[in-house]
C-alpha positions as CSV (number, residue, x, y, z in Angstrom):
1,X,-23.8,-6.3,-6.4
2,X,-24.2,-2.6,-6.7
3,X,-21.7,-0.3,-6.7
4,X,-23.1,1.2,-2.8
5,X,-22.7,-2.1,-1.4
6,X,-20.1,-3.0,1.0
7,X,-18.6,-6.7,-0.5
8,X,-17.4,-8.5,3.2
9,X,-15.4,-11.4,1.8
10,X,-13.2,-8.7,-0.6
11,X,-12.9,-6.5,3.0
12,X,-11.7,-9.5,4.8
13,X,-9.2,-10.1,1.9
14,X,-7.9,-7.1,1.4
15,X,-7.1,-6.8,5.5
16,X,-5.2,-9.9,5.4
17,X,-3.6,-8.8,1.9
18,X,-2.8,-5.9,3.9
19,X,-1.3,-7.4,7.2
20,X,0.8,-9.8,5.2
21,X,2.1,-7.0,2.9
22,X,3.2,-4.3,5.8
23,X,5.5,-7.2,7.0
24,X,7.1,-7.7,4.1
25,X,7.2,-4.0,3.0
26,X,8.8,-3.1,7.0
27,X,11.0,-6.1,6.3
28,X,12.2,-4.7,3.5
29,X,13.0,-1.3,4.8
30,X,14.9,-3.5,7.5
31,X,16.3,-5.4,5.7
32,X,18.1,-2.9,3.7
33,X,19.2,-0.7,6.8
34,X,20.8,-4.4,7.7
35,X,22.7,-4.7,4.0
36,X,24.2,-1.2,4.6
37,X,25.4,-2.2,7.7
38,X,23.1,-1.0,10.5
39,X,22.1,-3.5,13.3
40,X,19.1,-1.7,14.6
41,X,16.4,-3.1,13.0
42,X,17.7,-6.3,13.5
43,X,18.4,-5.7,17.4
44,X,14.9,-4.3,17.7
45,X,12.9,-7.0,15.9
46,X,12.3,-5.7,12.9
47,X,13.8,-8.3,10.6
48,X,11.1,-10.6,11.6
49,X,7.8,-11.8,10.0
50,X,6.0,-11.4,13.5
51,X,2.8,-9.2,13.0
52,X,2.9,-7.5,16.0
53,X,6.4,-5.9,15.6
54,X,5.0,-4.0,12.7
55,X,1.9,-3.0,13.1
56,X,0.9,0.5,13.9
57,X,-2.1,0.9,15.3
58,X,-3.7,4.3,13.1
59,X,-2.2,2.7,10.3
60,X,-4.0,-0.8,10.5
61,X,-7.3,1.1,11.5
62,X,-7.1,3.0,8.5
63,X,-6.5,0.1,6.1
64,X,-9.6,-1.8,8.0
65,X,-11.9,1.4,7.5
66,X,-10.9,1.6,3.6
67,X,-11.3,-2.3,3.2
68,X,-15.3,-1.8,4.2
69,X,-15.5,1.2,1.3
70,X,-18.9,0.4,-0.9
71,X,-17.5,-1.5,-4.2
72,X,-17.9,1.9,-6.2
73,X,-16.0,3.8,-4.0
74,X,-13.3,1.6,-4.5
75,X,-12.4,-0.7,-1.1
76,X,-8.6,-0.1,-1.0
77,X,-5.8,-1.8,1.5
78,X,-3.9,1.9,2.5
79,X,-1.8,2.2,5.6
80,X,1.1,1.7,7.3
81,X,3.1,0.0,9.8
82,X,5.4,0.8,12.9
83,X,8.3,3.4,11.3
84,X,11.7,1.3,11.5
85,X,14.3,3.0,13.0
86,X,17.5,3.2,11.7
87,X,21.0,5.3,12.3
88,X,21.7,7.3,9.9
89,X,25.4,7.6,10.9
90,X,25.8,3.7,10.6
91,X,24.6,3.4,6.8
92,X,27.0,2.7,4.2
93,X,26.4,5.6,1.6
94,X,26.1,8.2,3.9
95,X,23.3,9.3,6.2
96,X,21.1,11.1,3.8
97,X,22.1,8.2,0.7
98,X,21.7,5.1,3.1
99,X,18.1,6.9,4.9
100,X,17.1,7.2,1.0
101,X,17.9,3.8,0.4
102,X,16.1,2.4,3.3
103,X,13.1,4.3,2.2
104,X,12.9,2.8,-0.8
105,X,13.2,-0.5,0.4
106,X,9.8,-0.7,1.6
107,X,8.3,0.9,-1.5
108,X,10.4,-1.5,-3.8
109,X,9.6,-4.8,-2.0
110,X,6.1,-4.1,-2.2
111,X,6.2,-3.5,-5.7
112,X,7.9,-6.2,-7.1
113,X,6.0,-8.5,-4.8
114,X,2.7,-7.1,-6.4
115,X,3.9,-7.1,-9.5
116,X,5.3,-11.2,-8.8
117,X,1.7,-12.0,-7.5
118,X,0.3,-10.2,-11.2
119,X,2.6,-12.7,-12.9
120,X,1.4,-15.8,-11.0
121,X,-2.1,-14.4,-12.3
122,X,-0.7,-14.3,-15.6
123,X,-0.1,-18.3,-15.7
124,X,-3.2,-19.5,-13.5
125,X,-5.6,-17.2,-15.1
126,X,-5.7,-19.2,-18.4
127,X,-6.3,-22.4,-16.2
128,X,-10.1,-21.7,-16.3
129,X,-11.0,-22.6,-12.8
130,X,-14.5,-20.9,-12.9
131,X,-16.7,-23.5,-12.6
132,X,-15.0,-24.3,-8.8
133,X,-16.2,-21.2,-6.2
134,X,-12.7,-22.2,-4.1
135,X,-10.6,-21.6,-7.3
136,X,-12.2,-18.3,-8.7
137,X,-11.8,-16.9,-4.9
138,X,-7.9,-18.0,-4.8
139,X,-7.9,-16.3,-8.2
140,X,-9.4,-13.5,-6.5
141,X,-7.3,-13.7,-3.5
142,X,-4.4,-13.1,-5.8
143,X,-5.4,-10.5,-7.6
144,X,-6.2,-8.8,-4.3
145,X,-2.8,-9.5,-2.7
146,X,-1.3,-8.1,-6.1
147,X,-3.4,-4.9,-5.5
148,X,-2.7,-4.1,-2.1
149,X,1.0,-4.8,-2.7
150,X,1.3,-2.3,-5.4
151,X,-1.5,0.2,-3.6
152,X,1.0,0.2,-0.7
153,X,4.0,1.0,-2.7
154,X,2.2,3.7,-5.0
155,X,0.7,5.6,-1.4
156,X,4.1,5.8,0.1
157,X,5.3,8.0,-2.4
158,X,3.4,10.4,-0.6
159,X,5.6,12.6,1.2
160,X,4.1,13.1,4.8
161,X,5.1,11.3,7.8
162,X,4.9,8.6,8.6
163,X,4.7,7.0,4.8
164,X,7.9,6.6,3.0
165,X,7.8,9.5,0.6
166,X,8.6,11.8,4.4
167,X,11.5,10.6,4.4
168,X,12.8,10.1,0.6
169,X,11.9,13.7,0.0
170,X,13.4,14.7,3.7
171,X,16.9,13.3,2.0
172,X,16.5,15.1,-1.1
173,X,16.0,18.4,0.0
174,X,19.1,20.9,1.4
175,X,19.7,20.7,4.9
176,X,18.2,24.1,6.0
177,X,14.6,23.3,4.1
178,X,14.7,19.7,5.5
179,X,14.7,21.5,9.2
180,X,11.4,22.9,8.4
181,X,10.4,20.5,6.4
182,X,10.7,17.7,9.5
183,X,8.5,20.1,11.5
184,X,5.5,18.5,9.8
185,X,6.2,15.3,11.0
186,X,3.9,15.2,14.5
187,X,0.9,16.2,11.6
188,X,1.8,13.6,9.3
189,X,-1.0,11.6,10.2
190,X,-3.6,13.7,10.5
191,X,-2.6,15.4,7.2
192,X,-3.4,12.0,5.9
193,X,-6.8,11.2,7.8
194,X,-7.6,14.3,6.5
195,X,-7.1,13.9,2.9
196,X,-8.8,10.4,3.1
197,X,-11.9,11.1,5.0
198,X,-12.3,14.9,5.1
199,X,-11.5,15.9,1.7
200,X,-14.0,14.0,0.6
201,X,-16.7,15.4,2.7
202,X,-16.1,18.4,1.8
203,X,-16.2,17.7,-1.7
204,X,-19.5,16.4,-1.5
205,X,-20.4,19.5,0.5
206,X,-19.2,21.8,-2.0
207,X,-20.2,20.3,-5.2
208,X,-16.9,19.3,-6.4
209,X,-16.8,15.6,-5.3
210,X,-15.8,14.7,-8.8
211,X,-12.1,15.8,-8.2
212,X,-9.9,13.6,-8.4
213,X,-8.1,15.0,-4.7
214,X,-11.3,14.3,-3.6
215,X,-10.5,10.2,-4.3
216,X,-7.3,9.0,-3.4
217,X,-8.2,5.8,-2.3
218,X,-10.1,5.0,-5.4
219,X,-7.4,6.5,-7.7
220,X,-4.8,4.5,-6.1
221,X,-6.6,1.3,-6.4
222,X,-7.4,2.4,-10.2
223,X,-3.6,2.9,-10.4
224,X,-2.7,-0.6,-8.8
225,X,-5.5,-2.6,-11.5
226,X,-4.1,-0.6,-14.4
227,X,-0.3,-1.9,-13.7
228,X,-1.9,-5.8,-12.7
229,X,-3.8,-5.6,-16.3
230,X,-0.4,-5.6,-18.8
231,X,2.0,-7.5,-16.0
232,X,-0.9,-10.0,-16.2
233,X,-2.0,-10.1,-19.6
234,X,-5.4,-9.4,-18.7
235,X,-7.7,-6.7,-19.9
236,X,-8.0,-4.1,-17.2
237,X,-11.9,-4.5,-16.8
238,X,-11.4,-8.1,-16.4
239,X,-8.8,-7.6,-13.4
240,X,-10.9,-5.1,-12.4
241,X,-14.5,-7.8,-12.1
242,X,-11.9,-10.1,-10.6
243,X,-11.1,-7.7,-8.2
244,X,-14.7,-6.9,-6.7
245,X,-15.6,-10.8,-7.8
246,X,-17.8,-9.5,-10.6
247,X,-18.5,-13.1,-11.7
248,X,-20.8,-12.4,-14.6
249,X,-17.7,-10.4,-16.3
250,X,-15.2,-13.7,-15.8
């Protein structure tokens, strides 16, 4: 497969990677905004594995789009789900220490479920299941789920609306520049869309496409396969060729 064609099965993976990690990672927001002692997630359906109650539907279109990237461009599982709403005033710790904490939440439950799914890879890798199609794709599968687990944790850093970094760095900052800064909220998403799709147009307009700006998704994924490699135990090329099921390198 060359790196301009578009690999289906790894798409369809990576979408349901994708739609199985937003719930846990808007469970995990909710579930912390539970521990420190606010019932609205819970009273609005958020502590629930149901799809549906998560799902935004930008969010879910973007992770679809970047699933059908051509393999050298890096097919990536980025988005995010339906913000969960929480009261500030009812959080142990504070408003600005419990919003911080429920911000994390997210980011940490889909981290250390990536990095749980690297480990599994780490004990059935060795197995040597290559010679059966069905094992080498559940290998795959895993690494995949690993990925988009760990993508989604490392893009949420990012602080615009309506990713998780919004509102870690909203908390962090004093109150008068966290007025202004909550302005850019309504052009959260679009900031995003932008620096996904646009950017990158324009890099290729202006020559400079080999800036890294210019690649998010593809830098994100390359961060995600370089933390899978040592959690693992697995060179990073070989993660990598499982990854994009580039059997000849197995």
């Amino acid at each position: 497969m060359s790196a301009s064609d578009i690999n289906v099965v790894l798409a369809i993976m990576i979408i349901v990677s994708f739609l199985v990690a937003i719930i846990l990672h808007e469970c995990g927001h909710a579930l912390v905004a539970s521990w420190l002692g606010d019932p609205t997630p819970r009273r609005e359906g958020r502590l629930s594995f149901n799809l549906f109650a998560h799902l935004d539907p930008v969010g879910t279109l973007l992770a679809v789009i970047l699933a059908f990237l051509p393999v050298g461009a890096g097919p990536v599982g980025l988005g995010w789900g339906k913000p969960v709403k929480s009261d500030p005033w009812k959080l142990r710790g504070g408003p600005n220490m419990g919003t911080l904490f429920v911000a994390l939440g997210g980011i940490v439950t889909s981290l250390v479920v990536g990095l749980a799914f690297a480990v599994v890879l780490r004990f059935v890798f060795p197995l040597h299941f290559f010679q059966n199609d069905v094992a080498i794709r559940l290998l795959q599968l895993i690494a995949v789920f690993a990925s988009v687990n760990i993508s989604l944790a490392i893009f949420n850093i990012i602080p615009l609306y309506p990713l998780d970094g919004y509102q870690i760095l909203y908390t962090l900052l004093p109150s008068r520049q966290a007025v202004q800064f909550a302005k850019s909220a309504p052009y959260g998403p679009f900031i995003i869309l932008g620096l996904l799709f646009l950017l990158p147009f324009l890099g290729q307009l202006s020559g400079l496409g080999g800036f890294f700006l210019f690649h998010i998704p593809y830098y994100i994924l390359l961060g995600s396969l370089n933390i899978i490699g040592p959690v693992s135990g697995l060179p990073v090329d070989v993660v990598t060729a499982l990854y994009v099921f580039n059997f000849p390198l197995l």
